[in-house]
C-alpha positions in Angstrom: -17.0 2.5 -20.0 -20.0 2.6 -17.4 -19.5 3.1 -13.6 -21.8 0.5 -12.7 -20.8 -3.2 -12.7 -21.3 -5.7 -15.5 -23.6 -8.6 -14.1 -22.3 -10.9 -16.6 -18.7 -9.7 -16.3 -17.7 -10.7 -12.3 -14.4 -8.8 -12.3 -15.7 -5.4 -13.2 -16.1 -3.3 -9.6 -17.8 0.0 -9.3 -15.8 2.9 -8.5 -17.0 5.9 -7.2 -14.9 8.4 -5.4 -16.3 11.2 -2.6 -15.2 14.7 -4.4 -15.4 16.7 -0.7 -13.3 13.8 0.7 -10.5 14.1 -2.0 -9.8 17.6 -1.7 -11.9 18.4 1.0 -11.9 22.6 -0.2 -15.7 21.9 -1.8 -18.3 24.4 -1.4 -21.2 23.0 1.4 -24.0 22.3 -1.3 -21.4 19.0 -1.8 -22.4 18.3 2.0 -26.2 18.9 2.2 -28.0 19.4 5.4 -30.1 16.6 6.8 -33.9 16.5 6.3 -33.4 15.5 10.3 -31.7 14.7 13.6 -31.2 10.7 12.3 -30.2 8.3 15.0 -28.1 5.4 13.8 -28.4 2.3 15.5 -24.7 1.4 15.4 -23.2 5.1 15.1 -21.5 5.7 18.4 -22.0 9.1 19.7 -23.6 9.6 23.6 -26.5 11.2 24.4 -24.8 14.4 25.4 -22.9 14.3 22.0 -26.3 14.0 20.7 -27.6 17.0 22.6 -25.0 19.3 21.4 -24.8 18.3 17.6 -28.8 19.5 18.0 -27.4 23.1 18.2 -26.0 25.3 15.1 -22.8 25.5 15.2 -23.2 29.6 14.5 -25.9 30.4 16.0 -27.0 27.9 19.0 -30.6 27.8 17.9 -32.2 24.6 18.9 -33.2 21.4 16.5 -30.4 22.3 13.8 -29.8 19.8 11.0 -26.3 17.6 10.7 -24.2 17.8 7.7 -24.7 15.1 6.0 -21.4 14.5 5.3 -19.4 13.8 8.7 -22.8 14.3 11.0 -20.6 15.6 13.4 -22.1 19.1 13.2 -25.2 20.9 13.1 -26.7 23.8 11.3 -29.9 26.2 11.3 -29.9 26.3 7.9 -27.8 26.8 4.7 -26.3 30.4 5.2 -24.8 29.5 8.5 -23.7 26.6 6.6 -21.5 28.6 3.8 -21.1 31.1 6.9 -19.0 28.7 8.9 -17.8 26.0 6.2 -14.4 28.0 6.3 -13.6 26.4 10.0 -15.1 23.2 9.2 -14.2 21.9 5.9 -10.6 20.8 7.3 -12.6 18.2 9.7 -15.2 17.4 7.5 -14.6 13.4 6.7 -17.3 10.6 8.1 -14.9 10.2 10.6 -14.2 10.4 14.2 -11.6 9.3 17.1 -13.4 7.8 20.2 -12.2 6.6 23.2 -11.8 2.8 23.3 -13.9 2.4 26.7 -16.5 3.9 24.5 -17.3 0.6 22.3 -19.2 -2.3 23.1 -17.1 -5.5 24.3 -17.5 -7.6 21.3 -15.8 -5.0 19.4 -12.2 -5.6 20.3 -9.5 -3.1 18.0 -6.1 -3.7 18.0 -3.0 -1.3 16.8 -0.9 1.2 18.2 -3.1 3.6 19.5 -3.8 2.3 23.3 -6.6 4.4 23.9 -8.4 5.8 21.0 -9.8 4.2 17.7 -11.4 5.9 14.3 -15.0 5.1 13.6 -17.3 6.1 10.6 -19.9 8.1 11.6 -21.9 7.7 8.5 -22.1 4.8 5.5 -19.0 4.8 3.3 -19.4 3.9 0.2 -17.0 1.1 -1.4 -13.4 3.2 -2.9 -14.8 6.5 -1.6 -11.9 8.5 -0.2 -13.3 9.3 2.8 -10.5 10.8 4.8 -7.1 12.7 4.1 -4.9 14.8 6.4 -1.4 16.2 5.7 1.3 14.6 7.8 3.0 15.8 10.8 6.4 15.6 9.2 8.2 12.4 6.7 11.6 11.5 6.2 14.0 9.1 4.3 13.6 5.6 5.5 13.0 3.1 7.2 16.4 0.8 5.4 14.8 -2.4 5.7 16.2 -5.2 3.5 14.1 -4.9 0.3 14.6 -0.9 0.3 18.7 -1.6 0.1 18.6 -4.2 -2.6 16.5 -1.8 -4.5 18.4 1.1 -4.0 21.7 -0.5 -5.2 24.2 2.2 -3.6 22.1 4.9 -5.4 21.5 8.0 -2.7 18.2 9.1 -1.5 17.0 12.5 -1.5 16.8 14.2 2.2 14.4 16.2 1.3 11.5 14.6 -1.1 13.0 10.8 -0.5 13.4 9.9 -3.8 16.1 7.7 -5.8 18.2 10.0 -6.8 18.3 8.4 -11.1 20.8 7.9 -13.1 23.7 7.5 -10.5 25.8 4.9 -9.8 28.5 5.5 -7.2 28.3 7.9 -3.8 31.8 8.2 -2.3 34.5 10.9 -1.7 36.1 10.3 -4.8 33.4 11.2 -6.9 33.3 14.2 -8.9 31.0 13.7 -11.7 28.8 16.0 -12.6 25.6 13.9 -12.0 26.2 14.1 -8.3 23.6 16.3 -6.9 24.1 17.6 -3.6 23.3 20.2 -1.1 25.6 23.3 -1.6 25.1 23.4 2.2 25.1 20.5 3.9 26.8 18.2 1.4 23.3 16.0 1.9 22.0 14.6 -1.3 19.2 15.9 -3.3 17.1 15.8 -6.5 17.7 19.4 -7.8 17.5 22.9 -6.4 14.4 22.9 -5.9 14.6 20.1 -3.1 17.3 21.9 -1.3 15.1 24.7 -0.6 12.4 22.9 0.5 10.8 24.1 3.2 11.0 20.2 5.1 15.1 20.5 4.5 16.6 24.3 4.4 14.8 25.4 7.5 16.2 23.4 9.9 17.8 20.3 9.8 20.2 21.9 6.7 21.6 24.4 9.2 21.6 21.6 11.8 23.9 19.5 9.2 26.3 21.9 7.6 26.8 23.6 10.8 28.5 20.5 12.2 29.5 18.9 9.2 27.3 15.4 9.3 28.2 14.3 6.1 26.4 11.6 4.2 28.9 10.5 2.1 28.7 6.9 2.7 25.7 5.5 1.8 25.2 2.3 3.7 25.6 4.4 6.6 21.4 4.0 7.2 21.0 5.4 10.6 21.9 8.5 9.8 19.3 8.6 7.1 16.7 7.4 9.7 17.5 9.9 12.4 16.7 12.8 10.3 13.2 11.5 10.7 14.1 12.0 14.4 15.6 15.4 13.7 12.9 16.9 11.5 10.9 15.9 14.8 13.0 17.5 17.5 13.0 20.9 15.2 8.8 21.5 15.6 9.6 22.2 18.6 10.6 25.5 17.8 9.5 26.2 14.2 5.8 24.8 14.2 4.6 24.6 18.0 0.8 23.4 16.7 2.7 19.9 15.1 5.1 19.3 18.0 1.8 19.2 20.4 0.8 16.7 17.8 3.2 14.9 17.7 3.9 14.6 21.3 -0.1 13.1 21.7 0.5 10.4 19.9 0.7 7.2 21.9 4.3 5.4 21.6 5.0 2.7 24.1 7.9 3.8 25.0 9.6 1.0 28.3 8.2 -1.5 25.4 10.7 0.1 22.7 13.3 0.0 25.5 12.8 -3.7 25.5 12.6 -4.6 21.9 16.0 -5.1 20.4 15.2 -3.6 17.0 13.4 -0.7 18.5 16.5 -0.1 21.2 19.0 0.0 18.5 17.3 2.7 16.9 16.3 4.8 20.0 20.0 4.4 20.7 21.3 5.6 17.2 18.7 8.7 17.5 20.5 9.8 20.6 23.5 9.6 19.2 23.1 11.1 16.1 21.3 14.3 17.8 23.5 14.8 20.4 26.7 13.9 19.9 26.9 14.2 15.7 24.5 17.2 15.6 25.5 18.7 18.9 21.8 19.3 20.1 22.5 19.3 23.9 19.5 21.0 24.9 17.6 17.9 24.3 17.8 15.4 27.0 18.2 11.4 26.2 14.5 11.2 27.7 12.9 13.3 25.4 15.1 12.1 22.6 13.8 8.8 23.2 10.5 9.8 23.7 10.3 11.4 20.2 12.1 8.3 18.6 9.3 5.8 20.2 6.6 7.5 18.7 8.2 7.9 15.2 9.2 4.6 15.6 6.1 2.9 16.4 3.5 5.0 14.1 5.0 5.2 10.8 3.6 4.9 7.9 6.3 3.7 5.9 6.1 3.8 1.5 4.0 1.4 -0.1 5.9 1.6 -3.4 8.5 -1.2 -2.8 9.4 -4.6 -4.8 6.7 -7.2 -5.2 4.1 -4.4 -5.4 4.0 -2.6 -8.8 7.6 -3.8 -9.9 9.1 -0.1 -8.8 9.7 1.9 -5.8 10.9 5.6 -6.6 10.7 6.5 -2.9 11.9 5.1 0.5 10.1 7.0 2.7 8.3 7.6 6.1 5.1 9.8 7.1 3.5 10.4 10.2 -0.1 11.2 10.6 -2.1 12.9 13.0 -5.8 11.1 12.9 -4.3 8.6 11.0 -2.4 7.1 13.6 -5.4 6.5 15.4 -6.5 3.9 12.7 -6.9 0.3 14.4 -4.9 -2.9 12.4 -6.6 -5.6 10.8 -4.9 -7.6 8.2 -8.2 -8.0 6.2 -8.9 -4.1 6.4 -11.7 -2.3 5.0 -9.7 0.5 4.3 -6.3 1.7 2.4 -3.8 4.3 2.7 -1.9 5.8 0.2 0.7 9.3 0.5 0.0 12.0 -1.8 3.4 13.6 -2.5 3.4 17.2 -2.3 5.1 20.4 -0.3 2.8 19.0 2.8 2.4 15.5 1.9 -1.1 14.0 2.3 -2.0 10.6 3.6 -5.2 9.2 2.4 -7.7 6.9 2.9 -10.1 5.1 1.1 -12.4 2.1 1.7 -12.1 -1.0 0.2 -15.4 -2.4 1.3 -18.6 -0.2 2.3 -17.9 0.4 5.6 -20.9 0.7 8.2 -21.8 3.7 9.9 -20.5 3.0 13.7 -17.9 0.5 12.1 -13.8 0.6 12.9 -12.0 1.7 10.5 -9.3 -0.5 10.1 -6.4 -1.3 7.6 -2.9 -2.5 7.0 -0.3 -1.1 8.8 2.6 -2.4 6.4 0.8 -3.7 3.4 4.1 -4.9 1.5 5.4 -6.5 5.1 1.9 -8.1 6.1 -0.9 -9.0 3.2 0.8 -11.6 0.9 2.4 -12.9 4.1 1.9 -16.2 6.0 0.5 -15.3 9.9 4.0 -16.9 10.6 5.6 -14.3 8.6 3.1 -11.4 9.8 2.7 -12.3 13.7 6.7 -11.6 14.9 6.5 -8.4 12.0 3.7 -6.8 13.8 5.4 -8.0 17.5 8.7 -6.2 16.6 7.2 -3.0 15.0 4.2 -1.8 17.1 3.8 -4.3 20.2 0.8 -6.0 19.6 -0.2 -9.8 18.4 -2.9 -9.4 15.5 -6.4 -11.9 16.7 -8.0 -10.8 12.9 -10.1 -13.5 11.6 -7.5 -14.0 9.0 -5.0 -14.5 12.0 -7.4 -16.8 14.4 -7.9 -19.0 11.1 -5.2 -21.6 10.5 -6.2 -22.0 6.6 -6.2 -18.0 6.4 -9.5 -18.1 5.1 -9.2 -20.9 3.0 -6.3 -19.8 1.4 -3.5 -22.0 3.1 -0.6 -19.5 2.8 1.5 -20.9 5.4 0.0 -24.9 5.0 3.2 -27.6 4.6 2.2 -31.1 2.8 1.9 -33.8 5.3 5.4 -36.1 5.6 3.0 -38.6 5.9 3.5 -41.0 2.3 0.1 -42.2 2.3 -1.9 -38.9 3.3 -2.7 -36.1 0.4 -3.2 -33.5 3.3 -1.1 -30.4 5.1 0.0 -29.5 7.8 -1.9 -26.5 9.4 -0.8 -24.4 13.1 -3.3 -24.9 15.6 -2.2 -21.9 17.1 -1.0 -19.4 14.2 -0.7 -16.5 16.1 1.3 -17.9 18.3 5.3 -18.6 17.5 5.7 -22.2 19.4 2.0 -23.6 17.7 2.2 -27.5 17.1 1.5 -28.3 13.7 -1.4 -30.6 12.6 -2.7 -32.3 9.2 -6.0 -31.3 8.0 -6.8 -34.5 7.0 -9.6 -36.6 8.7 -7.6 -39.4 8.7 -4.3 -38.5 9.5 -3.0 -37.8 12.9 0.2 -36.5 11.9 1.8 -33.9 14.3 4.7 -31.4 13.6 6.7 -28.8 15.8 7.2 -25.4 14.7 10.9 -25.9 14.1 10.5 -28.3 11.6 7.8 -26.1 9.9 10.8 -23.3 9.8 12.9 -25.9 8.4 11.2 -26.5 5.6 10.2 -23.1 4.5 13.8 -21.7 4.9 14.9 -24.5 2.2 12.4 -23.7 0.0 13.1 -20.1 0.4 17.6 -20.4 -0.4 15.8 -22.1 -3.6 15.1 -19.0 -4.9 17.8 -16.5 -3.6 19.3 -17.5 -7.2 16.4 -15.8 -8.7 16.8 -12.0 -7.0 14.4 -9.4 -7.5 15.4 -7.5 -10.4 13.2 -3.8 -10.9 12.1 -4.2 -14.7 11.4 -0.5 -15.2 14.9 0.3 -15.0 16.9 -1.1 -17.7 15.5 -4.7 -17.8 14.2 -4.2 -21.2 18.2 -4.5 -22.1 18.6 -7.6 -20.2 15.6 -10.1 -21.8 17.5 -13.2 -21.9 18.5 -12.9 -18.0 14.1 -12.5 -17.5 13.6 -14.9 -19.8 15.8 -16.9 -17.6 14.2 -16.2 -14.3 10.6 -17.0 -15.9 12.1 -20.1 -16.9 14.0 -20.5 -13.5 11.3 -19.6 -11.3 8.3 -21.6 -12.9 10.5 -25.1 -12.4 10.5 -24.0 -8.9 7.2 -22.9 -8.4 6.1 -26.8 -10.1 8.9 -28.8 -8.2 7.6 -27.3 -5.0 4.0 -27.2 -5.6 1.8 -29.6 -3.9 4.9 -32.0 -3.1 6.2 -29.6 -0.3 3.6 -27.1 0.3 0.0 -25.8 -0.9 0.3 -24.7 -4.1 -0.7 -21.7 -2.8 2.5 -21.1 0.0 3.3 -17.6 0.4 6.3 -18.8 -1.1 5.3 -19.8 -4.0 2.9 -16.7 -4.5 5.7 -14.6 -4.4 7.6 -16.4 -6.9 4.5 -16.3 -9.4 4.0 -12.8 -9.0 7.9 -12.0 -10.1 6.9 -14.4 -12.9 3.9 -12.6 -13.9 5.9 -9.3 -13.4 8.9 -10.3 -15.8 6.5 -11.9 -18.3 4.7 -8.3 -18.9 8.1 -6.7 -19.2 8.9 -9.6 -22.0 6.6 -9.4 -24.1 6.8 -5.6 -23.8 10.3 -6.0 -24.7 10.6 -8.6 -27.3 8.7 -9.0 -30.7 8.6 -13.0 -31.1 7.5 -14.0 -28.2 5.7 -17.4 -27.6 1.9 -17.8 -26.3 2.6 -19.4 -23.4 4.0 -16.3 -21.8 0.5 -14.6 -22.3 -0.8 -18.1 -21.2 1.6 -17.9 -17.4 0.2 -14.4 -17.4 -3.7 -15.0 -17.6 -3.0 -18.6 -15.8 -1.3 -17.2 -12.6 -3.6 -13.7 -12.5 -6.5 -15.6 -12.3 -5.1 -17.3 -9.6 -4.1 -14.5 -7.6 -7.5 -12.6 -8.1 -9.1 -15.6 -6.1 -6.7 -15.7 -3.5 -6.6 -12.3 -2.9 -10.3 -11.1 -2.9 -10.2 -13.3 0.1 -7.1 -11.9 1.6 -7.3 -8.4 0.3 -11.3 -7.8 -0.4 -12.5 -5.0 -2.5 -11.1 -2.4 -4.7 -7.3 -2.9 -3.6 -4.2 -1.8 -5.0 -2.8 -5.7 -5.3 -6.2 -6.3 -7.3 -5.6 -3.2 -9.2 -2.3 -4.6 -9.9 -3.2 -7.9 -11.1 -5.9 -6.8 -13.4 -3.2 -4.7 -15.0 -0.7 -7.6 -15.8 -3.9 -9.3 -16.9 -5.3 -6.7 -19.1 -1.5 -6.3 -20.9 -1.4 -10.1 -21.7 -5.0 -9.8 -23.3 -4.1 -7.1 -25.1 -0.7 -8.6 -26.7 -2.6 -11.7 -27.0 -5.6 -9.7 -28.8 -2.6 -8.2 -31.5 -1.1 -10.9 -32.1 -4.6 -12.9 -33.2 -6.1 -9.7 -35.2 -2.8 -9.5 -37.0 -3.4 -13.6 -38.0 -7.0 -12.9 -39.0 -6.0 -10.1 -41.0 -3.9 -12.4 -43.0 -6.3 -14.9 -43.3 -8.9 -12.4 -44.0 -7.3 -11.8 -47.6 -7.7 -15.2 -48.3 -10.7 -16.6 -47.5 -13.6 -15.5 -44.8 -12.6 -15.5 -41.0 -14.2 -18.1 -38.6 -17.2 -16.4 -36.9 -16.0 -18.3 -33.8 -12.2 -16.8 -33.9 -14.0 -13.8 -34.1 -16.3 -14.0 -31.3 -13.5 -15.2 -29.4 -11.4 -12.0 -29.9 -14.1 -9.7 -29.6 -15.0 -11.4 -26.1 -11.3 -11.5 -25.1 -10.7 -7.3 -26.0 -14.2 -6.2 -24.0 -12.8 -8.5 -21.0 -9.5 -6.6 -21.7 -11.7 -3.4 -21.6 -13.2 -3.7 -18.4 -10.2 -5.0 -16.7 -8.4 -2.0 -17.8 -11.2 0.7 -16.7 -11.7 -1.3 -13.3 -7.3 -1.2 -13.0 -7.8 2.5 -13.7 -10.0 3.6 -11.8 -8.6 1.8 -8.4 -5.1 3.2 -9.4 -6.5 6.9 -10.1 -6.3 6.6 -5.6 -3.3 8.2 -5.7 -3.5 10.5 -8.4 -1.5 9.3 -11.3 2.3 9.5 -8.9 4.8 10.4 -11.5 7.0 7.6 -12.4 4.5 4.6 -11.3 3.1 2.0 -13.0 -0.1 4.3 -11.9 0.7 6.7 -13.8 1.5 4.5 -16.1 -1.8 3.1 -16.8 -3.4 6.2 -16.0 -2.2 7.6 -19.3 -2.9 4.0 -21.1 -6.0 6.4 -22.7 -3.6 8.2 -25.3 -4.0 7.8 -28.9 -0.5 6.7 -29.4 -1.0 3.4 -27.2 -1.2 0.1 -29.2 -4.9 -1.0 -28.1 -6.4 2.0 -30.2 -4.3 -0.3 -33.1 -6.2 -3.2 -31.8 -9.3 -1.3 -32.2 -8.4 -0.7 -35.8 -7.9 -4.1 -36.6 -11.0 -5.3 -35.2 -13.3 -2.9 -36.6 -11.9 -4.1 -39.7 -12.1 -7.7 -39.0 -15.2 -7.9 -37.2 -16.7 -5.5 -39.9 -18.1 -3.1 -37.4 -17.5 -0.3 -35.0 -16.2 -1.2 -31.1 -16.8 2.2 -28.8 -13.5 2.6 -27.1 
């Protein structure tokens, strides 16, 4: 398939992907020299800045070239380049931390870093991976509600954070042979090879066995997060260089003192450190101190429920650079962790990005992006201290998308009720509607959502790439379950677009792909719910989440799946009719339009998921491998070059 977008096709996206910025260990003819000293007119760099990036960074001659690739340093000429490209491929990314004072005042960044933001210091391309770092250290965790219902009693590897598979009980009683544990520290872990990791058997393993912390009940979660704390506390001593790191990022840490959520873990990482692992050396300050800044910049995993239909971690990185990041919860930017011995956060740009433009993103994408500013405002209070003022936040439609709007109680009005104030907890409530004057209190808002949402406890999330393919009549139930919902709801009570409902149509679309994956009879209006509600979504969506996201990614891959079983099951019918009399040029254009649209869903779903590299177990990898001969659209292909009587390039 080409790179370059169809013009008659509107869903096909060009995706192009910085090779220096993936691996960043590229020789310097992938970062060329400048023809000149270029001023950009938005790049933010002082004079003085300017001054020195004039001199080679070997030599000191006068009038040297940037690279082209970060402009952040200067060379003579191409062998000084090579000559020096050793020291300055690990910062070479068209990136840079600047002090906030440093920007102009309509420029106004919000996140955890107080002091310093990330800027581009060139033109980003749209999906170019423009920056990647390896983290400072990562852990099991955080336990939030949707990483314990997933988990189901299952325990979590210390080392690589994994679900341990195939297990079903953790206690003291349990002998069986699938039990895979530390011969150490009694912690569990994937295999041998995760027990002597590096991240485990150095320290914190001594650390456990020495004063036998066990971990043998699992719902005892703050252990599990205070070896994030633990891991921390033991740079001290075994990697000085990261402990300096660590110790410069900005927590605020009286703030953490005052937030109840933060407290309780501040206070479970002094416990757990002092009086279960018997570290005395280290005080309650600097215990505390360490916990705040875990605590406040985590990047916790994005591979949760409601995503891509399977999480096979529960885990949390902390970045150096990274953390500098600002919030926004319409980024132009999104992070993903590259699992490895030193795992990798990186970063890649959703929209092209401006030279002299903030890099922003989502801090929480699971937590914040399909959420109502309701939902996202007290998340982003609680976790890093700050009220969001995005223009999705200052809008009380969210950008036309009404995730949070209630239908007026008003019998004679057709309008909604909309928060003059969204980011703000206590907003009164209007309707939209020119002639309505209608007027609501917060509380009553609440009411009515948290109705709507016991509606659908009934209908829990179930993971459908672990074992649901046994249980198709309790999916075909929830399809049927939640789409009476979803129409009782919609319009009468809220938007039809309500957070609410969203999520509810997205475990739809999920357990319909894992149907008709399943099941060999299956009826067209499953592929019909599929196409209907993705379509849907992709609007929403390129509002909410613009560019080449993963929840686009996501959807186009649900889409593509229904085409294709939709595609199947029509050449299979032509091919029966074929043998009987001629097929109907129309059918036939109509399946031939339906498999290219297929076709470039799936190459654009491809290429967004190839961001994290094809992560073993994921639907990424998944669809990453969708290219093998075995898979049933080659069949398809078959059966339309026979149909249509010609040849279709794959």
């Amino acid at each position: 398939m080409a790179d370059e977008a169809s013009p008659e096709h509107p869903l096909a996206i060009s995706v192009e992907i910085n090779p220096s910025s993936r691996e960043n260990d590229c020789l310097p003819e992938t970062c060329p020299l400048s023809p000149a000293l270029v001023d950009h007119e938005n790049e933010i760099v002082t004079a003085e800045n300017q001054r020195e990036h004039k001199l080679c960074a070997v030599c000191g001659v006068n009038n040297a070239r940037f690279c082209t690739n970060c402009r952040q340093i200067s060379y003579c000429g191409k062998e000084h380049q090579t000559q020096h490209w050793k020291a300055h491929k690990a910062n070479c990314f068209p990136v840079k931390v600047v002090d906030r004072s440093s920007l102009c005042e309509s420029v106004k960044p919000q996140g955890r870093a107080a002091s310093h933001v990330l800027v581009a210091t060139r033109d980003i391309k749209q999906a170019e991976v423009f920056f990647q770092e390896s983290t400072i250290l990562s852990a099991p965790g955080p336990w939030d509600s949707d990483a314990i219902e997933v988990a189901k009693g299952r325990p979590i590897c210390v080392s690589c954070c994994e679900i341990i598979r195939g297990y079903c009980d953790f206690d003291d009683d349990d002998d069986d042979e699938s039990t895979i544990r530390c011969s150490k520290c009694f912690w569990p872990v994937c295999n041998f090879f995760c027990e002597s990791s590096k991240r485990h058997s150095e320290y914190e393993c001594k650390i456990l066995s020495a004063n036998n912390v066990s971990s043998m009940v699992l719902n005892q979660m703050p252990d599990y997060e205070c070896i994030l704390v633990l891991r921390a506390l033991g740079l001290k001593e075994n990697d000085p260089e990261r402990w300096m790191k660590l110790l410069n990022l900005e927590a605020p840490i009286d703030t953490c003192m005052d937030a109840e959520t933060s407290l309780l873990f501040l206070n479970n990482a002094v416990k757990f450190v002092r009086e279960k692992c018997g570290l005395k050396q280290y005080s309650d300050g600097l215990i505390r101190q360490v916990a705040s800044i875990c605590y406040v910049n985590a990047f916790c995993n994005e591979d949760h429920p409601g995503e891509n239909g399977y999480i096979y971690k529960i885990a949390t990185y902390i970045g150096d650079v990274s953390s500098k990041v600002s919030h926004s919860c319409v980024a132009n930017s999104e992070w993903a962790v590259i699992p490895s011995e030193e795992d990798h956060i990186r970063f890649r740009a959703l929209v092209p990005i401006k030279a002299g433009d903030l890099i922003t993103t989502v801090y929480n994408y699971k937590k914040l992006c399909h959420k109502s500013t309701i939902c996202r405002q007290p998340f982003l209070s609680d976790h890093y201290f700050f009220s969001c003022s995005c223009e999705r936040c200052l809008d009380p439609s969210e950008l036309n998308t009404f995730l949070s709007a209630v239908k007026c109680p008003s019998e004679k009005c057709d309008g909604y009720l909309l928060p003059i104030e969204p980011n703000k907890s206590n907003s009164v409530w209007t309707c939209n509607s020119s002639t309505c004057d209608m007027i609501e209190t917060n509380t009553w808002v609440e009411e009515i959502t948290e109705s709507i949402t016991r509606k659908f406890e009934p209908f829990p999330y179930k993971d459908p790439m672990r074992g649901l393919a046994k249980q198709m009549t309790e999916t075909k139930r929830h399809i049927v379950g939640l789409k009476k919902l979803v129409d009782r709801y919609s319009g009468s009570h809220v938007h039809p677009n309500h957070y609410l409902l969203l999520n509810a149509e997205w475990k739809i679309m999920q357990n319909c792909y894992y149907y008709i994956m399943n099941v060999k009879h299956w009826s067209p209006d499953v592929i019909d719910l599929i196409v209907s509600i993705g379509k849907k979504h992709l609007e929403i969506f390129d509002k909410l989440s613009p560019g080449v996201s993963r929840r686009r990614g996501y959807i186009l891959y649900f889409l593509q799946s229904g085409l294709l079983e939709s595609i199947r099951h029509g050449t299979a019918s032509l091919t029966k009719l074929h043998k009987k009399k001629p097929v109907d040029p129309e059918k036939q254009e109509s399946l031939k339009k339906a498999y290219f649209d297929m076709m470039k869903m799936r190459a654009e779903s491809v290429k967004i998921f190839s961001f994290k590299g094809g992560i073993k177990n994921s639907m990424e990898e998944e669809l990453l491998n969708f290219s093998s001969p075995d898979q049933p659209f080659l069949s398809c292909l078959k059966f339309l070059e026979r149909i249509l009587d010609q040849s279709i390039d794959a």
